[in-house]
N, C-alpha and C positions, 0 to 999 in steps of 0.2 A: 360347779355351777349347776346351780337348779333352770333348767330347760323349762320349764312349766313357769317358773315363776317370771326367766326371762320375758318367755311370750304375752304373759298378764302383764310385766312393765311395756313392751312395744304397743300392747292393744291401749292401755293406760292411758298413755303418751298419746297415742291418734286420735283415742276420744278427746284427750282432752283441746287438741288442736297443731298437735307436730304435725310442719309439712316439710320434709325432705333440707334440712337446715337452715328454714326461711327463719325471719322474725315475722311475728314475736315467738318467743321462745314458752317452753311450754314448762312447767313446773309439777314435779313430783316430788313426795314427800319422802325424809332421811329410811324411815323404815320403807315404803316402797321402792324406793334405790337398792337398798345395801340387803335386802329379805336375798338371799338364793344366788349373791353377786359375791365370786373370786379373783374375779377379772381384771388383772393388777391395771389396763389397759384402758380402764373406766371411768378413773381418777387418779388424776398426778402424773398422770405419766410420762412428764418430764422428766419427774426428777431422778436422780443418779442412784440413788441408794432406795426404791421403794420400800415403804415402811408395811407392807400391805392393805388391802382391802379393809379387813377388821383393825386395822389404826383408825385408818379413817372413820369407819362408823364406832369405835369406842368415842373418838374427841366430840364427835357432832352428839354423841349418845348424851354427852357431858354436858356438852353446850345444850341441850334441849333443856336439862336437867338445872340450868342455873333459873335465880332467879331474874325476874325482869326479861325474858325466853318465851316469846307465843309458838313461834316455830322455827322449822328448820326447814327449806325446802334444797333444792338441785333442779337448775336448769338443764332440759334433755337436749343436748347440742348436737350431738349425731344418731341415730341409729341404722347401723350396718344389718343387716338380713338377709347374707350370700352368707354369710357363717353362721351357723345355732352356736357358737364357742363365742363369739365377742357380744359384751355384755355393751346396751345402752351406756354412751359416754358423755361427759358430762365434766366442764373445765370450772365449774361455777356453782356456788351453794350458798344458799340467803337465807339472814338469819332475821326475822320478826322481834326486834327488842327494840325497849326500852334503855339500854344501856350504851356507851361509847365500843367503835371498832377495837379500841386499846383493851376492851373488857378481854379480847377473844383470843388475845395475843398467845397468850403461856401455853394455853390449850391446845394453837394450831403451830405453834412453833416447828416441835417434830412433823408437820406436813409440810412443811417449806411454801406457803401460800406465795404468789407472789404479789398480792394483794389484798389488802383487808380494808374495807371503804365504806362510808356509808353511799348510797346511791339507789337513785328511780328509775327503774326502767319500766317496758312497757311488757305486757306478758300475755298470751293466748288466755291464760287462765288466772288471772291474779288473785295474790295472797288476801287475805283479808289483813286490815294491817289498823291494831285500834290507835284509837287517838293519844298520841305521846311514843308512839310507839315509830320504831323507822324501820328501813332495809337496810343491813349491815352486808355486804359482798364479798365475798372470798374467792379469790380467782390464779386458778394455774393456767402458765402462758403454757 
């Protein structure tokens, strides 16, 4: 884990209006998440068999990469700072497209989502989101 990079995501996250797990939830971007992050502990980490950190940011890398894709963000759900080892965690990551939830399916399969949805919420710092364009949700319980 990059230590330096950590702290530039917590300062990120507070500028941009993280307060201690309130809503609304704060939004940072797939490369500001996954820059300097090992932390299997950060995402998914329910599941049984962790595919690691670099799964995850290969699919989302994919998904940025398709068309009808403006962005990828990760909502910052927790950050712990009693430890410099655990990395901003984050159950949730929204995708800016133009295309159906089922677009995303193949891609996130290997992450075991346990949700893929379209859906509005309300955010500290919201995404820009053009017209035709929706929030697709990806959410580990």
């Amino acid at each position: 884990m990059d230590k330096e990079k950590r702290k530039q995501l917590i300062a990120t996250a507070k500028a941009r209006g993280y307060a201690d797990m309130a809503h609304p939830r704060v939004l940072v971007t797939r490369q500001e998440f996954f820059d300097g992050n090992d932390d299997e502990g950060s995402i998914g980490c329910n599941l049984n068999d962790h595919p690691g950190v670099a799964a995850f940011d290969d699919a989302f890398r994919q998904i940025e990469d398709m068309d009808g894709v403006a962005d990828v963000y990760f909502a910052i759900t927790e950050i712990d700072e009693t430890y410099d080892s655990i990395w901003p965690f984050t159950d949730t990551a929204y995708i800016v497209t133009r295309l159906a939830p089922s677009a995303f399916e193949s891609v996130l399969r290997p992450l075991e989502p346990d949700e893929i949805a379209a859906g509005v919420e309300s955010f500290a710092n919201p995404p820009g989101i053009p017209a035709g364009y929706q929030l697709v949700r990806i959410w580990w319980d």
